[in-house]
C-alpha positions, -999 to +999 in steps of 0.1 A: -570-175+837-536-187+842-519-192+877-486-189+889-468-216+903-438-233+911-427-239+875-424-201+866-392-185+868-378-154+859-344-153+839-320-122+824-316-122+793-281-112+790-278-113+755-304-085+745-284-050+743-284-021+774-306-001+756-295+043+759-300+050+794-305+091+781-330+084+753-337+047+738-364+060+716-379+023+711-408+016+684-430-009+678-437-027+650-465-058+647-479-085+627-506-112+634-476-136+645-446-114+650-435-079+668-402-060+661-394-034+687-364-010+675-344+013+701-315+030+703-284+013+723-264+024+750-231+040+733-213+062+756-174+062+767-160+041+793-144+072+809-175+090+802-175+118+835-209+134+828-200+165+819-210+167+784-238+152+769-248+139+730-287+150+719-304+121+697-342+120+681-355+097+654-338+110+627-303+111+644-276+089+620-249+061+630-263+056+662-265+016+675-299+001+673-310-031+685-342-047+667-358-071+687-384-094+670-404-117+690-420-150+674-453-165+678-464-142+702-481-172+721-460-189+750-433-169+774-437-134+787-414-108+777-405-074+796-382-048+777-380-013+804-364+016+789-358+050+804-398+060+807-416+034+791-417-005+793-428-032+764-445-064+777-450-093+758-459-131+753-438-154+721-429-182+717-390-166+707-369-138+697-340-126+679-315-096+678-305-077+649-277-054+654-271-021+635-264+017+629-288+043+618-318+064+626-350+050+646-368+065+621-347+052+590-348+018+609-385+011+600-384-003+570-360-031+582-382-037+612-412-042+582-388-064+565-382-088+600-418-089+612-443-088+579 
């Protein structure tokens, strides 16, 4: 089993996209080697005052979505949190695919980047 010592850290990753703070929606997506997770971004107004409020589901269009795939799932840990749910994970890498669209009209890319 492996121990924690001295040589771990923990580090932000700045660079990944907030993801929607209302509903991210994320999905997962695997391979033997690779795992894409898709989810909708954060996209609201700076002088957003809360009184009004945008529903979104999977099939929602032109929304921001981040797709995530992580490489050689073998070597750091990985924690995405999201509004009610969290993805863990160990790889070796990542990268970040920006786009608009649906979650559910997404999947097909996500296919693409991790098969």
């Amino acid at each position: 089993m492996y121990e924690i010592d001295q040589k771990d850290r923990v580090e932000e990753l700045t660079e990944i996209p907030q993801s929607s703070i209302g509903a991210p929606m994320p999905v997962v997506l695997a391979s033997e080697c690779k795992v894409a997770v898709a989810y909708y971004c954060e996209n609201r107004e700076d002088d957003w005052d809360g009184s009004s409020i945008k529903i979104v589901d999977s099939t929602s269009s032109d929304e921001p979505i981040a797709i995530i795939v992580f490489d050689r799932c073998t070597s750091h840990y990985f924690i995405l949190t999201f509004h009610d749910s969290i993805f863990e994970c160990v790889a070796r890498s990542f990268d970040i695919h920006i786009g608009h669209g649906s979650i559910k009209g997404i999947i097909p890319k996500m296919a693409e980047l991790a098969i």
